[in-house]
N, C-alpha and C positions, 0 to 999 in steps of 0.2 A: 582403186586397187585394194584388195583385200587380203590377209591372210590370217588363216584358221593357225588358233595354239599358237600362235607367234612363239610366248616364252614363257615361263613359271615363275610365280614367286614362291618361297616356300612361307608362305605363311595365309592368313585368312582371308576375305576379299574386305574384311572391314579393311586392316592392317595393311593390307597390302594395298588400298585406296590411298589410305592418307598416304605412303610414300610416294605414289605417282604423283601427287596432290605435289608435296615437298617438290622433286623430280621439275614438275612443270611449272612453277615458277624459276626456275633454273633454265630453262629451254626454251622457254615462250610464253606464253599467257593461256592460264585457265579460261574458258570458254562457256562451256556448260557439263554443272557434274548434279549427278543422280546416284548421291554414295548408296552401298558400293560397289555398281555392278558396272556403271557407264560414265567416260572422263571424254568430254572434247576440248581440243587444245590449238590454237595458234604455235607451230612450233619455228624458231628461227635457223634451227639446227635439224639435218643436214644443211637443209636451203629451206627456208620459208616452205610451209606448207599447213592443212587443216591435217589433223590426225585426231580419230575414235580410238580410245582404247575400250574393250569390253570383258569385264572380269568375271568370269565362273570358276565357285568352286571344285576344288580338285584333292580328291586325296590328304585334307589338312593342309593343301594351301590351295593357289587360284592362276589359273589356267588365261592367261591375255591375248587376244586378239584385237591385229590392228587395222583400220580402214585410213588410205591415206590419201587425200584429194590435193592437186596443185592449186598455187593460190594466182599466179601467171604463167598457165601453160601447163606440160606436162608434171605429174606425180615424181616425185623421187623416188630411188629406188626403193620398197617397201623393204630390203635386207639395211639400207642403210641408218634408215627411222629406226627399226626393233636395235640395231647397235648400239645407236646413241641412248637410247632407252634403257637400255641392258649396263652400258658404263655407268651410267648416270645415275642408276640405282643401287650399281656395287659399289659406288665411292659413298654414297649414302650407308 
């Protein structure tokens, strides 16, 4: 499952790498990163799943997109993954 622009950070995709970096040992385990465009992660939150995050810049900051595969069975919801995402980087 995929979605295009999921969410923004306001800042650059270096900057905005490392705190997903941060972000996902919080949530699951880093997997494979390619700073700073592309982060795959083991996430255990919402349920267990593989999630790509893909960073393009945008405007002075970076544009993410997420690809999210199940790890037994179906995907969770892809709104529910960009949430946790999204909390997880504003308490940051």
């Amino acid at each position: 499952m995929r979605d295009e622009s999921s969410f923004t950070i306001d800042a650059l995709p270096v900057d905005a790498f490392e705190a997903l970096v941060v972000v996902t040992s919080w949530l699951g385990e880093l997997l494979v990163d390619d700073p700073p465009y592309v982060l795959e992660a083991f996430l255990m939150e919402p349920e267990p799943c593989w999630c790509r995050l893909d960073l393009v810049p945008d405007a002075g900051g970076s544009t993410v997109s997420i690809t999210v595969a199940g790890v037994e069975g179906p995907a969770p919801d892809i709104d529910d993954v960009r949430d946790v995402w999204v909390a997880a980087l504003n308490r940051l």
